[in-house]
C-alpha positions in Angstrom: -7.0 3.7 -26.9 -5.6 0.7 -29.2 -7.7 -2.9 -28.8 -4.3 -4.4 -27.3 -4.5 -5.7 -23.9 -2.3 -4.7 -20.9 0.1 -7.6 -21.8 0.3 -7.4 -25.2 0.8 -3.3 -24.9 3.7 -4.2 -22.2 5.3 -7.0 -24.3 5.3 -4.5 -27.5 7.0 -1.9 -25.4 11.1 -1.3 -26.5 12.5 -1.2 -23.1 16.4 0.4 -22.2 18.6 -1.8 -20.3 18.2 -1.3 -16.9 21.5 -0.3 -15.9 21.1 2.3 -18.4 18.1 3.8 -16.7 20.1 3.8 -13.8 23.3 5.3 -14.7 20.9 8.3 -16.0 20.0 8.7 -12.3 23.8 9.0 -11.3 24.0 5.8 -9.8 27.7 3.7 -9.9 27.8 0.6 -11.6 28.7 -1.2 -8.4 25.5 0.4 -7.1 23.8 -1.9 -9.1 22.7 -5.5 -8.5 21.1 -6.8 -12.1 18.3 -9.5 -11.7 18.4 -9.6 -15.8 18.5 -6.9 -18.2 15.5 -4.9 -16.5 15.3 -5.4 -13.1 17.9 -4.2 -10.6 18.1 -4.0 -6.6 20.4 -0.9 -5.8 23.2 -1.1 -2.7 22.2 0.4 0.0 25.8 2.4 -0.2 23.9 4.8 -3.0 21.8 6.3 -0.9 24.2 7.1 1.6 26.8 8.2 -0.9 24.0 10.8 -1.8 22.6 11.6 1.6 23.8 15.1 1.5 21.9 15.5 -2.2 18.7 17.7 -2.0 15.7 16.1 -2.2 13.3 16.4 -5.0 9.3 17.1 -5.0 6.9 14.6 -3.3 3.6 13.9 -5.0 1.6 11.6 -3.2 -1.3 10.3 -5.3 -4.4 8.9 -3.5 -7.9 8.1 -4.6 -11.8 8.6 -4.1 -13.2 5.2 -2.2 -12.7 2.4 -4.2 -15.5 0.9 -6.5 -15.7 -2.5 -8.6 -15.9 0.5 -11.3 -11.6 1.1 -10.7 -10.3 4.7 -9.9 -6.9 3.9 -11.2 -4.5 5.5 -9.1 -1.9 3.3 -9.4 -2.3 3.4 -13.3 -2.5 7.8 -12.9 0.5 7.9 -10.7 2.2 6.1 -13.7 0.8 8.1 -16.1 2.1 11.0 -14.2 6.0 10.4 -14.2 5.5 9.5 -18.0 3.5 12.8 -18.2 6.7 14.6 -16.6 8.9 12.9 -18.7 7.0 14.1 -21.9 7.6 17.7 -20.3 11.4 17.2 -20.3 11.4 16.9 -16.0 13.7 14.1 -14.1 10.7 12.5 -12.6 10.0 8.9 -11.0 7.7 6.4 -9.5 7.9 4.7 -6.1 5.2 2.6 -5.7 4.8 -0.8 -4.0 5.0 -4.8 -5.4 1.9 -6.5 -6.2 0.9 -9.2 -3.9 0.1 -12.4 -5.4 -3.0 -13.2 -4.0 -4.7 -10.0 -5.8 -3.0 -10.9 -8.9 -4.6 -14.4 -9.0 -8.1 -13.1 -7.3 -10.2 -10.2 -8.1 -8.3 -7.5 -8.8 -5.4 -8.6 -11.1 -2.1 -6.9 -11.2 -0.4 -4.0 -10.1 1.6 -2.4 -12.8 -0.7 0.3 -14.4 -2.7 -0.1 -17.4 -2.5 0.7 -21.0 0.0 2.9 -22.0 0.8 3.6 -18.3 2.4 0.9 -16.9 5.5 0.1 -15.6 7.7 -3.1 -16.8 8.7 -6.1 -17.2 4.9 -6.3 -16.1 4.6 -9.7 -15.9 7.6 -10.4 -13.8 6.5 -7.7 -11.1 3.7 -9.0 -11.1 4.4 -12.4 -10.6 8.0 -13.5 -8.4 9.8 -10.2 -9.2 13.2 -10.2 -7.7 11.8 -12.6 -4.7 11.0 -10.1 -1.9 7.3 -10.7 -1.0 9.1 -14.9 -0.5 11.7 -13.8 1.2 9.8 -12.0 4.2 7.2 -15.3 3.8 10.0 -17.2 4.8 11.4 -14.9 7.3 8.0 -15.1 9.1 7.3 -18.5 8.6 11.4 -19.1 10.5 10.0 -17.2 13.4 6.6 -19.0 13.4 8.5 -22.4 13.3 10.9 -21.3 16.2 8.4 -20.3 18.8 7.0 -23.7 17.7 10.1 -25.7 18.0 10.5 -23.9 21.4 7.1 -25.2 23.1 8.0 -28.7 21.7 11.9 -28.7 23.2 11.0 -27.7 26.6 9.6 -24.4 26.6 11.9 -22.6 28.8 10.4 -19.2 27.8 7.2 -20.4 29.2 5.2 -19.9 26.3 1.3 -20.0 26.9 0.2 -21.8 24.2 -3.3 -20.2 24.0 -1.8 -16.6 24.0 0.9 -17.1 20.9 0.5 -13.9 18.5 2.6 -15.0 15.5 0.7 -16.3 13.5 2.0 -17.9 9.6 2.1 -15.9 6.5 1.5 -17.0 3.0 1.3 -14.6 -0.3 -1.8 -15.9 -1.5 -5.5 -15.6 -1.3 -7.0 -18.4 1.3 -9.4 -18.4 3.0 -9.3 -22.5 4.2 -6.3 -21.1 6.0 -7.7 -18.8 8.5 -8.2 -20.8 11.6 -6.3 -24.1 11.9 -5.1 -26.3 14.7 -1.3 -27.4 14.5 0.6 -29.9 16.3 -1.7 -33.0 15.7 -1.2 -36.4 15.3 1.1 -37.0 18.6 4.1 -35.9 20.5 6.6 -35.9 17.6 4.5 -33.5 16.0 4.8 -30.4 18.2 2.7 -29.3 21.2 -1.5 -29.0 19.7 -2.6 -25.6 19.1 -4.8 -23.0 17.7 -3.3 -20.3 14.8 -4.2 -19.5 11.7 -2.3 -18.0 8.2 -2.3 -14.4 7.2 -1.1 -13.1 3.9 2.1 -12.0 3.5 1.5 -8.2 2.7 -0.1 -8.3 6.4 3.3 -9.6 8.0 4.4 -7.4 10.8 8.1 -8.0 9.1 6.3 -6.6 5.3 5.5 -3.3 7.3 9.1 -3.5 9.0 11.3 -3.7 5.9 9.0 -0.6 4.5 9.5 1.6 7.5 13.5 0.4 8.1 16.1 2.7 7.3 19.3 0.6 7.4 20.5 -3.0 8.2 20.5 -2.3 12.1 17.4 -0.5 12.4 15.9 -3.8 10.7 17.6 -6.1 13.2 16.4 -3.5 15.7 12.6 -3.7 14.7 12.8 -7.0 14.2 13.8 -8.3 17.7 11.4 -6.0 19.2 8.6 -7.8 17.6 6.1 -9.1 19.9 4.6 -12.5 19.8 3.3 -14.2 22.7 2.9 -14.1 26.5 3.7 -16.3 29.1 1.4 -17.8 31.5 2.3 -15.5 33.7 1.7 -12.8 31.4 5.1 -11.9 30.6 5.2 -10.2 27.0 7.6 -12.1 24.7 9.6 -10.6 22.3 11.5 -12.2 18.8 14.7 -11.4 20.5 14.6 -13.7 23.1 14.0 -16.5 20.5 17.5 -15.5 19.6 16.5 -16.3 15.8 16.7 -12.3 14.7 20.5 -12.7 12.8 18.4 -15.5 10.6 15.3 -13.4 9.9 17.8 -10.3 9.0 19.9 -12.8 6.6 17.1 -13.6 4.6 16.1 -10.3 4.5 19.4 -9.1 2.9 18.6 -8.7 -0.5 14.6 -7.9 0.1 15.8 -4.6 2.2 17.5 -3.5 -1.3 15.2 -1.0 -3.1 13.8 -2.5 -6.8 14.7 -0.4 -10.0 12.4 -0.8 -12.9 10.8 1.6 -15.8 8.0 3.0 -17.1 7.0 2.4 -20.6 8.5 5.4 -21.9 11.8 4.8 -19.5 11.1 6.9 -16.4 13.1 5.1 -13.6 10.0 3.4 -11.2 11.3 2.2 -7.5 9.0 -0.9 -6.6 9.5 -1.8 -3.3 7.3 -3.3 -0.5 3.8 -3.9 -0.3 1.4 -3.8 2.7 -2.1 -3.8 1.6 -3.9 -0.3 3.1 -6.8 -2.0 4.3 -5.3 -4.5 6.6 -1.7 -2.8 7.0 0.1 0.8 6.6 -0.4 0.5 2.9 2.6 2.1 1.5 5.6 1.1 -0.3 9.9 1.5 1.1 11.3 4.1 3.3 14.6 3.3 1.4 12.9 3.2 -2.0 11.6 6.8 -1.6 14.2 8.4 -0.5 16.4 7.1 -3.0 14.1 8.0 -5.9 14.2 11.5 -4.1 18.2 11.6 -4.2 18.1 10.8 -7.6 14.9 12.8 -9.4 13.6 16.8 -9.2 9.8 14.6 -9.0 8.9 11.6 -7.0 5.3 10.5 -7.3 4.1 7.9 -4.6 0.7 6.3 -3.6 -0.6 4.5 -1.1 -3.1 1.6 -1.0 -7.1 2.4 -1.8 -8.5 5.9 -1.0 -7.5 8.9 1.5 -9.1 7.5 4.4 -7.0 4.4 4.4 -3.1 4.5 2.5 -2.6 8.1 2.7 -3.8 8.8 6.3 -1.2 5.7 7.4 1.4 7.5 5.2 0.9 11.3 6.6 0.3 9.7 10.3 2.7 6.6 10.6 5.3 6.8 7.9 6.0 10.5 8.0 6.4 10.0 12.2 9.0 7.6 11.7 10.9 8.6 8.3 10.4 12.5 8.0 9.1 12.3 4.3 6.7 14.7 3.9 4.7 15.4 0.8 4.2 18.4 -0.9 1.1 17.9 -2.9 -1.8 15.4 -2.9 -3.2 14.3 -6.3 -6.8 12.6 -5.6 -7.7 10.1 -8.4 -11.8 9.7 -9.4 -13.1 8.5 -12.4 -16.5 9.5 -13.9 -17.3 5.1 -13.4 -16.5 5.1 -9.5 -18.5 8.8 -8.8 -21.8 7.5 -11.3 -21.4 4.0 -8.7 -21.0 6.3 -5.7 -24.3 8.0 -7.2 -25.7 5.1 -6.9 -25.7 3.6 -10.3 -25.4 -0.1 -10.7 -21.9 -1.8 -11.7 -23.2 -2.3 -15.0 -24.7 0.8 -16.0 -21.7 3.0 -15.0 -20.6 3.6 -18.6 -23.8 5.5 -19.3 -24.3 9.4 -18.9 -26.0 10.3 -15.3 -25.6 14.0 -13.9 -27.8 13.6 -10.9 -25.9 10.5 -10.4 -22.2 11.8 -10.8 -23.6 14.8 -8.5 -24.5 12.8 -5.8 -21.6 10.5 -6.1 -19.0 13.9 -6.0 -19.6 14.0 -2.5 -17.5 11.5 -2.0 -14.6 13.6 -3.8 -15.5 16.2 -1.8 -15.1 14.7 1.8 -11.5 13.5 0.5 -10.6 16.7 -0.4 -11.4 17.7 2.4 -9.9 15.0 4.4 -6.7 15.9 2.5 -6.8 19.7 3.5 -6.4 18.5 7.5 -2.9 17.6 6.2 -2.2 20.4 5.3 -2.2 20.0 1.5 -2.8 21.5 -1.7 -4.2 19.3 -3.3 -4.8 18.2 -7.2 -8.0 16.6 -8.9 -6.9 13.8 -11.3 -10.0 12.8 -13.2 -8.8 9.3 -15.2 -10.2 9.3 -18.3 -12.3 6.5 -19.6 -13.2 6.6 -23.2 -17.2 6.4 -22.2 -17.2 9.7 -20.3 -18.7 12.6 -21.9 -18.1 15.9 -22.6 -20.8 17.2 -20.0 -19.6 14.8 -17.1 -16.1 16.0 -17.3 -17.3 19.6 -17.1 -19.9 19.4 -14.6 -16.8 17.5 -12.5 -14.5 20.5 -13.1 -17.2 22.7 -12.3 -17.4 21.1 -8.9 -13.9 20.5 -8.1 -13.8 24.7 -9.2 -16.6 25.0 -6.6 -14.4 23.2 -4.1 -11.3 25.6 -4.3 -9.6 22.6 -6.0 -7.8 22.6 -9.6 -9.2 19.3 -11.7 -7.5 18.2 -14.8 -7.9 15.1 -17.0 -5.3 12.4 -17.8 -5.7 10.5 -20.3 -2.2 8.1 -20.0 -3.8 4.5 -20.4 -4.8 5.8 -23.9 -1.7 7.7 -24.9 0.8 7.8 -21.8 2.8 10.5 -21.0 1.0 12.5 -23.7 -1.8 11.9 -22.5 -1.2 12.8 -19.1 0.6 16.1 -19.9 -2.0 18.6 -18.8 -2.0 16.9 -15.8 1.8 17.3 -15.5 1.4 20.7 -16.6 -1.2 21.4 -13.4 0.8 19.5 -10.7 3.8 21.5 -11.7 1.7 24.8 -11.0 0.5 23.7 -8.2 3.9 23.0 -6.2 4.9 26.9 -7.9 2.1 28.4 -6.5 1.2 26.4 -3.6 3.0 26.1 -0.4 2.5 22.7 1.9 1.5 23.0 5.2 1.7 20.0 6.6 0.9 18.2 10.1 -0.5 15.1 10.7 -3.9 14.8 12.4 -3.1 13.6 15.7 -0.1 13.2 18.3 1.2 9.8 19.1 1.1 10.5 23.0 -2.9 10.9 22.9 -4.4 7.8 24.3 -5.3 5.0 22.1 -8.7 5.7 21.9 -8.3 9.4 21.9 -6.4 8.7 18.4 -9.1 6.4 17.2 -11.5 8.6 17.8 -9.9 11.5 16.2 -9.2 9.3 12.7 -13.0 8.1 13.0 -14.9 11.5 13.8 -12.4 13.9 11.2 -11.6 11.2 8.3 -14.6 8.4 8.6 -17.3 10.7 9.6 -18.6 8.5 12.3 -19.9 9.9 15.4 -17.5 7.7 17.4 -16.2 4.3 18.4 -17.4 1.5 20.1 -15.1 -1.3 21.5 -15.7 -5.0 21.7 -15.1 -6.7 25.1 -12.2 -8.3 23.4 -10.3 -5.0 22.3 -11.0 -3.2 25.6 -8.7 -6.1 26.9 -6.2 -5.9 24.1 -6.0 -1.7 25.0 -5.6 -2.2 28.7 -2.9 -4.2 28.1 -1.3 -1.8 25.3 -1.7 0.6 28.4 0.2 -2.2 30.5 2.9 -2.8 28.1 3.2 1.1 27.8 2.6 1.0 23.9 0.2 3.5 24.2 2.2 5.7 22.6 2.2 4.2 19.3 0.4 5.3 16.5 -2.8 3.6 15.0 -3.1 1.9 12.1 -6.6 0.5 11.1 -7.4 -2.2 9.6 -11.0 -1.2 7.7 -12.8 -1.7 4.5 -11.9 -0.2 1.7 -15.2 -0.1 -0.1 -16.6 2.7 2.5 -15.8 5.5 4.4 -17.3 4.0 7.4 -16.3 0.1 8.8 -19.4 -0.9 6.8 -18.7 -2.0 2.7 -22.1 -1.4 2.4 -22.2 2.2 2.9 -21.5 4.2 0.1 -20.9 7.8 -0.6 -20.3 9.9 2.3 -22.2 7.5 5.3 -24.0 9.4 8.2 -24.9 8.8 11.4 -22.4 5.6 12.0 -20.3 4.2 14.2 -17.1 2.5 14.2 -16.4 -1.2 15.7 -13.2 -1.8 17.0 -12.9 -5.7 17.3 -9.4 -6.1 18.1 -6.3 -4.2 18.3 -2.6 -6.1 17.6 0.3 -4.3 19.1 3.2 -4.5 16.2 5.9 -3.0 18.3 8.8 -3.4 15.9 7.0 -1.8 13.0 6.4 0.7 15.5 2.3 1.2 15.5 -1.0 -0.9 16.7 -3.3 -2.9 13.9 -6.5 -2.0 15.0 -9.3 -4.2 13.2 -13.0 -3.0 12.8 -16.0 -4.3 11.2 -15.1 -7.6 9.5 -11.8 -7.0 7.6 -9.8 -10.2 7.1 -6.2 -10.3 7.0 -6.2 -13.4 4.9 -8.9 -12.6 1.9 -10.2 -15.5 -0.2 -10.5 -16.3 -4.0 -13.5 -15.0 -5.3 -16.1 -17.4 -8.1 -14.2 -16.6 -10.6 -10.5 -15.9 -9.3 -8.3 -14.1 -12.3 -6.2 -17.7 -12.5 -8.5 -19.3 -14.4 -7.6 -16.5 -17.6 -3.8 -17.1 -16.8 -1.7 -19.1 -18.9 1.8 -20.2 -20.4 2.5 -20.3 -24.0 4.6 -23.4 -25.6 6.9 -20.4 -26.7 7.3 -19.4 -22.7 5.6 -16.3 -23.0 2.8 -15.0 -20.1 -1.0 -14.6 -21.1 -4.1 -13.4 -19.6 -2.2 -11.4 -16.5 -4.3 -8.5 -16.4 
C-alpha cells in the first residue's frame, strides 16, 4: 500500500463527471439533479420508469463484532464493486451517509479507505448534498410545534411529563442528553424535561430509509407517535397538523445520492441510521434503484451480524421485499487476534492460539447468518502485518466451517486487489441458491421476539425487563403495536448487551431498559444495557487533526 493517506489518495483520484456515471446506468438527463460535477440526487420518476426492469444480485456485506482493531466492511464492500468492475460486471454500492458526529469523534469517516473508497470523500463526509440537516430540521419543526402547542393553550392536552419527541442534532454530545426547557418565565414556553438525540437516531432518519414514495413518507410521518395526554390518550404528529412541513423539507432528502467509486463504479449513498441505536441500514429507494440499474448491488449494514444485518433481514426486508442473495462476513486477522484476547496494541503481531480463539467469534456469525437462510462468503481484509500462516490457518477454519474464505486486498490495490474476492462471490451466487426467511414473525409477542433475537443471535439465555420497560410493553400491548417488529438498541462491541464481553459470551442475560414505540417507521426501539442515543466526544475527538488549507482544500478527515 502507497504512504498516501485516505485524503490525499482520494484528492489524487481522476474522477468522471457524474452525469456521465449516470447516463452509463441508463438514467435520463432529466433524471438527474447535479449538486456539482460529482454528486447528483436522481428523480424519483427513474425508478418508476424502470419498475418493470429485473432486478440485479443482492450482496449484503456484514462483519465479525466490531473491535478498536477495524474490520473494514464498509471499506470491503467498496472494494468489492471496484473488484467487479475490474472483472468487466455492471456492479454498484448502496451504502449509507456518514454521520457527523463519528466523523469528528472516534471513528472518522465513512467512505472506505485506501484505494477503496468512494468520492468526493470529503464532501460525503462532511454536508454532502444536505440530507442528514434536512431531517435535523424536520425533527427539530415537530419538536418546536408540540412545544408551541403547550405554550398556546394546549388544546391536545399534552402531559408535559409524558412528551416522547425529543430534539435531534448530528453531532456527538453528550451535555445534551437531559435538559430542562422552557425556563426563564412565561414567554419562554411551558418548563420541561427532554433531552437531544443524534440525528441518525431520528425516528424520521429511519422513516425516509424505509419510505417508498412521497405519500408513504407523509403516511409514516403523521403516524409518528410523540406524547400522551393526561388522560393517556396516545398523540400522534398528524394531529399537530405540521406533517405537509416536515414532508417539504424532506423533498430533496427522499431523492437517492449518486456518487463513485475510485475507479468509477456508480455508489448510491443514502440514509444513515447508526445499527446500534437504530435499524442501521441505508435507502429503500437507493437500493432498489441501484438494483434497476446494475447486474450487482453490494449493501451493508451498520457494525456486525447481530446488529445491521439482523434489522435488515427482520425489519427492512418485512416492509420493502429486498431480499439478499448472499452474505459476505468481513474479519480481519487485527479484530480475531483482539477477540483472542490480545491487547489493542499488540494486534499487529503473529498469535495462532490467539486468532484461534478469537475465530469463534466468526464462527457464531456464520452461523448466525445461516438462520437467514444464506450462503454466505468469508471476506478476510487484508492488512499488510498479517502473515502467511494466519491467513491460512483462517481459511483452514472458515473450510472447517463449510464456508468459502478469500482475501481482499482493495485498500492496497482496489478493485485489483479485491478480484479473487469478486471472483468467489460470483461462484457463490452460481452455485448457491438463497433460502431465505427471517428469524421470527411480527405477530409473536414482544417479548416472544426479543427473546428469540437474544437466545438464537446474542447467545443469552434470556431476557430480563426493567420495571420501566414492562410498563412501556403493556402499553405497546394497549396501543396494539405489538405487532411490530423489534429493533434493539445494543452495543456493538459484544455479542451480548455487555461491551465488555468479548468473543462469543456465555451464560448472560439480556437487559431490556426501555422500549420506544416508532410507529411510523413501523417497528419498536428497544434499549438494553447502557447504549446512548446521543454518544459523546471521546479525549481526543478526530476534530482536533481536521483542518482547512489557505488554498480551500480539506486535511486530516480520516
Amino acid at each position: 500500500m502507497s504512504g498516501f493517506s485516505d485524503i490525499e489518495i482520494a484528492h489524487a483520484a481522476q474522477l468522471r463527471p457524474i452525469i456521465d456515471v449516470a447516463r452509463d446506468l441508463g438514467l435520463q438527463d432529466d433524471e438527474i439533479e447535479l449538486y456539482g460535477k460529482h454528486k447528483a440526487k436522481v428523480n424519483l420518476s427513474a425508478l418508476k420508469r424502470l419498475e418493470k426492469q429485473p432486478n440485479g444480485k443482492l450482496i449484503y456485506t456484514t462483519a465479525i463484532t466490531a473491535t478498536p482493531a477495524g474490520e473494514g466492511k464498509t471499506t470491503t464492500a467498496i472494494a468489492l464493486a471496484q473488484g467487479l468492475g475490474y472483472l468487466g460486471k455492471r456492479a454498484a454500492v448502496a451504502l449509507r451517509e456518514p454521520s457527523l458526529g463519528p466523523v469528528f469523534g472516534i471513528k472518522g469517516g465513512a467512505t472506505g479507505g485506501g484505494h477503496a473508497q468512494v468520492v468526493p470523500m470529503e464532501d460525503i463526509n462532511l454536508h454532502f448534498t444536505g440530507d442528514i440537516h434536512a431531517i435535523s430540521a424536520a425533527h427539530n419543526l415537530l419538536a418546536a410545534l408540540i412545544d408551541n402547542h403547550i405554550h398556546q393553550g394546549n388544546e391536545l392536552d399534552f402531559d408535559v411529563r409524558r412528551v416522547l419527541w425529543r430534539r435531534v442534532m448530528d453531532m456527538n454530545d453528550r451535555q445534551l442528553r437531559q435538559l430542562v426547557t422552557g425556563l426563564g418565565g412565561p414567554a419562554n414556553g411551558v418548563p420541561r424535561e427532554t433531552g437531544f438525540d443524534i440525528t441518525v437516531a431520528s425516528e424520521i432518519m429511519a422513516i425516509l430509509c424505509l419510505a417508498e414514495n412521497p405519500q408513504d413518507l407523509k403516511e409514516r410521518l403523521g403516524r409518528m407517535l410523540v406524547g400522551f395526554s393526561r388522560s393517556k390518550k396516545p398523540i400522534y404528529a398528524r394531529d399537530l397538523k405540521g406533517v405537509g412541513s416536515l414532508a417539504a423539507l424532506l423533498k430533496d432528502a427522499l431523492k437517492p445520492n449518486l456518487v463513485q467509486t475510485l475507479e468509477g463504479q456508480p455508489a448510491f449513498i443514502h440514509g444513515g441510521p447508526f445499527a446500534n441505536i437504530a435499524h442501521g441500514n441505508n435507502s429503500v429507494l437507493a437500493t432498489k434503484l441501484a438494483l434497476k440499474t446494475n447486474d450487482y448491488v453490494i449493501t451493508e449494514g451498520g457494525f456486525a451480524a447481530d446488529l445491521g444485518a439482523e434489522k435488515f433481514f427482520d425489519i427492512v426486508h418485512g416492509y420493502s421485499g429486498l431480499t439478499p442473495d448472499i452474505a459476505v462476513l468481513v474479519a480481519t486477522i487485527r479484530a480475531l487476534h483482539m477477540h483472542g484476547g490480545v491487547a489493542r496494541e499488540q494486534v499487529h503481531e503473529e498469535n495462532l492460539p490467539a486468532l484461534e480463539k478469537g475465530l469463534a467469534n466468526l464462527e457464531k456469525h456464520v452461523q448466525n447468518l445461516a438462520k437467514f437462510g444464506l450462503p454466505v462468503i468469508v471476506a478476510i481484509n487484508r492488512f499488510p502485518t498479517d502473515t502467511q500462516a494466519e491467513l491460512d490457518f483462517t481459511h483452514q477454519f472458515c473450510e472447517q466451517l463449510g464456508v468459502v474464505s478469500a482475501v481482499s486486498d482493495g485498500v492496497a490495490q482496489g478493485g485489483k486487489g479485491a478480484a479473487a474476492l469478486a471472483e468467489t462471490v460470483l461462484k457463490g451466487l452460481e452455485e448457491t441458491q438463497a433460502q431465505f426467511r427471517p428469524l421470527y414473525d411480527w405477530n409473536q409477542p414482544v417479548k416472544q421476539k426479543l427473546d428469540t433475537l437474544a437466545r438464537e443471535i446474542y447467545g443469552a439465555d434470556g431476557v430480563q425487563y426493567t420495571a420501566n420497560a414492562e410498563r412501556d410493553i403493556a402499553q405497546i400491548n394497549e396501543l396494539g403495536l405489538a405487532h411490530l417488529p423489534v429493533c434493539v438498541a445494543k452495543t456493538q462491541h459484544s455479542l451480548s448487551d455487555d461491551p465488555n464481553l468479548k468473543g462469543v459470551p456465555k451464560n448472560f442475560t439480556v437487559t431490556v431498559r426501555e422500549v420506544r414505540p416508532s410507529v411510523g417507521a413501523g417497528f419498536l426501539v428497544c434499549l438494553t444495557g447502557d447504549v446512548m442515543t446521543m454518544p459523546g466526544l471521546p479525549k481526543v475527538p478526530a476534530a482536533e487533526a481536521i483542518d482547512l488549507t489557505e488554498d480551500g482544500e480539506i486535511t486530516g478527515l480520516r
